[in-house]
C-alpha positions as a Python dict, from the first residue, in 0.01 Angstrom:
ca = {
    (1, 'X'): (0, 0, 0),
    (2, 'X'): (65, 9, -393),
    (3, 'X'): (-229, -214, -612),
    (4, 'X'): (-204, -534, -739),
    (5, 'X'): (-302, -492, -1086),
    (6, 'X'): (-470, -860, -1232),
    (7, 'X'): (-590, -971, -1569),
    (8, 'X'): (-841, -1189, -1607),
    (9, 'X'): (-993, -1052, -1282),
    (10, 'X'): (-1345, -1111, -1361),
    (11, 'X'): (-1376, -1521, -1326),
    (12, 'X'): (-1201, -1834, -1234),
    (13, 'X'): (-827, -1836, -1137),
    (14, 'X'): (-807, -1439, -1141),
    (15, 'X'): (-1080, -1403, -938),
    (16, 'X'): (-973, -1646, -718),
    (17, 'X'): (-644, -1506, -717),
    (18, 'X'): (-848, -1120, -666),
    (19, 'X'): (-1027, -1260, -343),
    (20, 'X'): (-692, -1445, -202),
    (21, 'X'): (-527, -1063, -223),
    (22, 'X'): (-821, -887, -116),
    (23, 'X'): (-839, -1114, 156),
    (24, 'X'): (-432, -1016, 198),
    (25, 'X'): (-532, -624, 224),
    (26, 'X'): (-383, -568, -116),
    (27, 'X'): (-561, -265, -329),
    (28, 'X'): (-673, -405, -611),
    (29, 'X'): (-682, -321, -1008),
    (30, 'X'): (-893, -586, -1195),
    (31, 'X'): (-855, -587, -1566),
    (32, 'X'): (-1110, -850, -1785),
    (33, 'X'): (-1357, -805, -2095),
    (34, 'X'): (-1660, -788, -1930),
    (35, 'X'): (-1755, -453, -1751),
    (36, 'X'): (-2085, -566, -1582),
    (37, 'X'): (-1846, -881, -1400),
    (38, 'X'): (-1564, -611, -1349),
    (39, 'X'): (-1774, -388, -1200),
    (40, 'X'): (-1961, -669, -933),
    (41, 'X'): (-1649, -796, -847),
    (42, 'X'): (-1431, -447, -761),
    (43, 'X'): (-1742, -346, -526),
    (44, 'X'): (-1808, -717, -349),
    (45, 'X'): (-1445, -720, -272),
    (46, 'X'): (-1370, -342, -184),
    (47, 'X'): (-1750, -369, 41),
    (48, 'X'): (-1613, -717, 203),
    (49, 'X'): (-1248, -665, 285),
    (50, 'X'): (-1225, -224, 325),
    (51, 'X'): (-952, -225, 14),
    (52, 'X'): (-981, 6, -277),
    (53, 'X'): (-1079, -152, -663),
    (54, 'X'): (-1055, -5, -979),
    (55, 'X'): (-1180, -212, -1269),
    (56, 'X'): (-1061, -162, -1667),
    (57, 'X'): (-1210, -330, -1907),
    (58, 'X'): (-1045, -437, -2210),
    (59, 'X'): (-942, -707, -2467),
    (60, 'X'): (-608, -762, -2459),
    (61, 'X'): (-614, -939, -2756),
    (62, 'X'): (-623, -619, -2925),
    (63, 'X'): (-347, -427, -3066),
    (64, 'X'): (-208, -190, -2799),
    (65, 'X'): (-384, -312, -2536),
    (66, 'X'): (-130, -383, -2254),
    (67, 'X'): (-66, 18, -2335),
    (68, 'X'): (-404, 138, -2303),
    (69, 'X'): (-340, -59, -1910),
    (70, 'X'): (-48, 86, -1858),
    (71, 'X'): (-168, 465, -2011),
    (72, 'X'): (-493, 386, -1745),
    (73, 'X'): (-272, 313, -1452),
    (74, 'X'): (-56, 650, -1516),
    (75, 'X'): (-380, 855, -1572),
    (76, 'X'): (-507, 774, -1203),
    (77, 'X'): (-131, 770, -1042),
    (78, 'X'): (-190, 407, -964),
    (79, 'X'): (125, 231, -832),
    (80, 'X'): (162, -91, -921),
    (81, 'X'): (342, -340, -699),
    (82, 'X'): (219, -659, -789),
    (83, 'X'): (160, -764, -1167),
    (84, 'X'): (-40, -1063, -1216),
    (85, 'X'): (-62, -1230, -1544),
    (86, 'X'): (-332, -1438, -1552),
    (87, 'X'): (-557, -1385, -1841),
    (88, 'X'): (-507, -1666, -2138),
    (89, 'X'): (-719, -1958, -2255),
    (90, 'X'): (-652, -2237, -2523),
    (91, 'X'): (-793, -2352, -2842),
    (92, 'X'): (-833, -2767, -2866),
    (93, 'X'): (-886, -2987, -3159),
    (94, 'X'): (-623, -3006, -3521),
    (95, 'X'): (-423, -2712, -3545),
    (96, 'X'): (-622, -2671, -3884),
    (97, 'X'): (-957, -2632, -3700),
    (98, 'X'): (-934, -2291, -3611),
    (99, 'X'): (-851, -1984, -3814),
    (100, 'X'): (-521, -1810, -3822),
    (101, 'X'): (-693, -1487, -3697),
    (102, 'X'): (-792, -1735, -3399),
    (103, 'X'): (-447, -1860, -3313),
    (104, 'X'): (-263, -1562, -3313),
    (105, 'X'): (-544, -1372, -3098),
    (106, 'X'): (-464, -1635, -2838),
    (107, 'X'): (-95, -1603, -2863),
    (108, 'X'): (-146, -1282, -2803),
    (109, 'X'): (-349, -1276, -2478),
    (110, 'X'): (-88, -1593, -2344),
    (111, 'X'): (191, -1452, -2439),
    (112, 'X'): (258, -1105, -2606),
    (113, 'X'): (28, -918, -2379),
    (114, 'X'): (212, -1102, -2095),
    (115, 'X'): (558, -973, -2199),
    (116, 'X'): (378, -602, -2287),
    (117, 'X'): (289, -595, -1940),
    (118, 'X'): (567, -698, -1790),
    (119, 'X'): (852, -452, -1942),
    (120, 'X'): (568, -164, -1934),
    (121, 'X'): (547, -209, -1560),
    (122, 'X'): (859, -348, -1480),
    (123, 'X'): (1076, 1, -1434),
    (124, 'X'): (721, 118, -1207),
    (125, 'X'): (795, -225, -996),
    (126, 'X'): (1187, -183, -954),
    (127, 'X'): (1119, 170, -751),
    (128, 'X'): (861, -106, -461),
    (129, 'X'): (1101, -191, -174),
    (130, 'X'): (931, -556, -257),
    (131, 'X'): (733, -605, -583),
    (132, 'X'): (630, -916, -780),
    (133, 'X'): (553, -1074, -1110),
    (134, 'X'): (309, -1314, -1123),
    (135, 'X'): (289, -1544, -1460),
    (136, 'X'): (36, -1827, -1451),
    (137, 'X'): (142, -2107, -1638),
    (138, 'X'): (-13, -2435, -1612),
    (139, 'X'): (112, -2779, -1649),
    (140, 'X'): (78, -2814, -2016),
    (141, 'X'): (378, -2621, -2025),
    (142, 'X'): (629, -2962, -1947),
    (143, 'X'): (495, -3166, -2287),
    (144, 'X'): (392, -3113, -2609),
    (145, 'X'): (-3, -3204, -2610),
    (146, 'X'): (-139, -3281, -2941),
    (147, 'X'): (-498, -3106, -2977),
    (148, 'X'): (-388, -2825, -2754),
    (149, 'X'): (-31, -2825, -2959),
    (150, 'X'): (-42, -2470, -2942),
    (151, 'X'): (-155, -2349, -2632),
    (152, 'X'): (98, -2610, -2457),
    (153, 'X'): (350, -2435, -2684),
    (154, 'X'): (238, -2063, -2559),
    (155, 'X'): (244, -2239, -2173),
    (156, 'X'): (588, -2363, -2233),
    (157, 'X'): (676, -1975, -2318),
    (158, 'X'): (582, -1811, -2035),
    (159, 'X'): (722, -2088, -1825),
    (160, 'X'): (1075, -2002, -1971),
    (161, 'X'): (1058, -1642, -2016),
    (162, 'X'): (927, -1620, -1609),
    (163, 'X'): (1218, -1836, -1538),
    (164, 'X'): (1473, -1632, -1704),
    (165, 'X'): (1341, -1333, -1613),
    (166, 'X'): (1341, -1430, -1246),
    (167, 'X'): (1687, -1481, -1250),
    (168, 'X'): (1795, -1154, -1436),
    (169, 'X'): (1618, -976, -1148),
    (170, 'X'): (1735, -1210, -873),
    (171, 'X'): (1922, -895, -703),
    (172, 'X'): (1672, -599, -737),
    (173, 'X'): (1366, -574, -548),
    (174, 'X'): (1156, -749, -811),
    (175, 'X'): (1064, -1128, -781),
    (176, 'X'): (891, -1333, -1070),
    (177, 'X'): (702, -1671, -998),
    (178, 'X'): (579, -1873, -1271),
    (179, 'X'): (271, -2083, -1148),
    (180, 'X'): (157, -2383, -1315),
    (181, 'X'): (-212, -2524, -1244),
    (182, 'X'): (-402, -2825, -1376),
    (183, 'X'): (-723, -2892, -1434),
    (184, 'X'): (-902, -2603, -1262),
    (185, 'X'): (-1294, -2619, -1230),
    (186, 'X'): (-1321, -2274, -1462),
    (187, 'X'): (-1466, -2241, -1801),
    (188, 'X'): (-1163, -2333, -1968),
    (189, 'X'): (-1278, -2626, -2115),
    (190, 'X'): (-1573, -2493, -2247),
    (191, 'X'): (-1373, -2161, -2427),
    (192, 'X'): (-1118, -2373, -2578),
    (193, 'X'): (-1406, -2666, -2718),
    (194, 'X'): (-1252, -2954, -2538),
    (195, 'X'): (-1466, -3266, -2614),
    (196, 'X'): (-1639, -3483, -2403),
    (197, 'X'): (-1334, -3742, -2333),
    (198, 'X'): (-1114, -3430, -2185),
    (199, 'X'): (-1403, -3297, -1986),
    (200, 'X'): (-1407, -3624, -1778),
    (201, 'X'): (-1040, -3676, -1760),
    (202, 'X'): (-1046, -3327, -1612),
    (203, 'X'): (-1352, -3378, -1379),
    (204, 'X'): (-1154, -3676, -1207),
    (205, 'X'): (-841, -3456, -1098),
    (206, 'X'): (-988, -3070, -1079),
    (207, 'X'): (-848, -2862, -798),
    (208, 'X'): (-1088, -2546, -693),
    (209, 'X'): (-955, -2173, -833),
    (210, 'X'): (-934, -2086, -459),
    (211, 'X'): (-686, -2351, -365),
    (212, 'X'): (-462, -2240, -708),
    (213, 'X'): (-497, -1901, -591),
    (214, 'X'): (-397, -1912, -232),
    (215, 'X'): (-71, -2161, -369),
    (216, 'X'): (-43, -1906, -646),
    (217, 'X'): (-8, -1583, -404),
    (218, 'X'): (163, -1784, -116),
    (219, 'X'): (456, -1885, -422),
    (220, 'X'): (457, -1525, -537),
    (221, 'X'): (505, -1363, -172),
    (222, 'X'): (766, -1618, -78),
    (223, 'X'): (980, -1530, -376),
    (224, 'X'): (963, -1901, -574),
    (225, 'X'): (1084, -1937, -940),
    (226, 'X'): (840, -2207, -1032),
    (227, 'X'): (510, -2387, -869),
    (228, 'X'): (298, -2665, -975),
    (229, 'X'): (9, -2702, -814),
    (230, 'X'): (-161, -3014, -672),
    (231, 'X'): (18, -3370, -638),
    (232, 'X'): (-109, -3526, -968),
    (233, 'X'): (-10, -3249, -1143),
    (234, 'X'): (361, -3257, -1001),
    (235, 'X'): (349, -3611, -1066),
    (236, 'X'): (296, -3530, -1406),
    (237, 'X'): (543, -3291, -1426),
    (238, 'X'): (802, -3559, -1307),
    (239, 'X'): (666, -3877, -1542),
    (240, 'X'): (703, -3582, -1846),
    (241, 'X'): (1013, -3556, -1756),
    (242, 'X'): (1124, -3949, -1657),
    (243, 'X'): (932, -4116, -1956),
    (244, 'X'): (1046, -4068, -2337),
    (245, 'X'): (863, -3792, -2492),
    (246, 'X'): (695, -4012, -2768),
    (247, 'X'): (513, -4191, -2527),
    (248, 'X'): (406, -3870, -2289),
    (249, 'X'): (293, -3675, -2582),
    (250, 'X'): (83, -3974, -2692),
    (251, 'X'): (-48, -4040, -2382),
    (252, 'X'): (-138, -3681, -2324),
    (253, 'X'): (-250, -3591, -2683),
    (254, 'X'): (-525, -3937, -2661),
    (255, 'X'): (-735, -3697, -2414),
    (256, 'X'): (-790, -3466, -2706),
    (257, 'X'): (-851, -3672, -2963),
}
């Protein structure tokens, strides 16, 4: 079987996502920052589940990053039939908190690193009898959220793009599925500085990575456009969509305040 090659491998939904495929009998190629994590994770799961794990590690917040992955996978003759694009985190608080240098670094992990990854691979995943794009979203994606104005901006982009692009490739052998979590009990919160009012909000409706993950790969395998996970959180999507925007994007901007 060809690898499923994951970013953000080394924690939270990645991981989760890592052990759901292991557990699947995919081969596995985790890509992250950290090497020590990286290199605990590719031998727990290829010990526990008999696959084979290869681990990369990188910042793909750095120019030519999503090449250096793509150069790797060539190198070892890796075949890649499942592309998960999970790394990203946000930035909370005024727009005017953080430096420019900050914002664009996380536009480019959420976004450009995304769509690097996805046309470097993409002529490697339409020669798979079955291969699959995996974007993970999340469910800031359906409103504009003041204090996280621009990660729910980057959200809404890779909800659109996977949407678009799912269609364009609706009759070759390549699916894409745009998943869209919640609150997830991951370090999130604590990476992009949300205060003490948004920590509790989230502590009341977090799902575990492991039930994102197995939604997350059961979506992706079944061929879905577009999956929100958890009730509240398609609720959510539904009142974003029913209620007048002025009154969603205060109500959802008053957690960050």
């Amino acid at each position: 079987m060809a690898y499923a090659l994951i970013t953000g491998a080394s924690k939270g939904i990645g991981l989760a996502i890592a052990n759901e495929l292991a557990r699947r009998k995919f081969d596995l190629l985790l890509v992250a920052r950290s090497t020590s994590l990286l290199q605990e994770v590719a031998s727990q799961l290829a010990s526990e589940h008999g696959i084979k794990t290869d681990h990369l590690s990188i910042d793909l917040a750095q120019t030519g990053a999503a090449q250096q992955v793509f150069d790797w996978c060539n190198q070892k003759q890796y075949a890649v039939q499942m592309l998960v694009n999970n790394a990203g985190y946000g930035l909370s608080g005024p727009f005017e908190k953080h430096s420019l240098a900050e914002h664009i670094g996380m536009m480019t992990v959420n976004m450009t690193a995304l769509v690097e990854l996805s046309y470097l691979f993409l002529p490697q995943l339409r020669q798979q009898s079955k291969a699959y794009i995996l974007n993970i979203g999340s469910s800031a994606a359906y409103q504009a959220i003041p204090g996280l104005s621009l990660y729910a901006a980057s959200k809404t982009f890779v909800l659109q793009f996977s949407r678009g692009l799912h269609k364009e490739l609706k009759r070759s052998s390549v699916s894409v599925t745009c998943v869209c979590p919640g609150a997830t009990d991951t370090n999130f919160v604590d990476r992009a500085q949300i205060g003490d009012k948004g920590r509790k909000a989230a502590e009341r409706v977090n799902m575990t990575p492991e039930d994102v993950a197995q939604q997350a790969v059961a979506a992706t395998l079944a061929g879905k456009t577009e999956v929100v996970t958890g009730f509240l959180n398609k609720a959510g999507k539904f009142m974003a969509w029913l209620l007048p925007k002025g009154l969603v994007e205060q109500t959802a901007g008053s957690i960050y305040e």
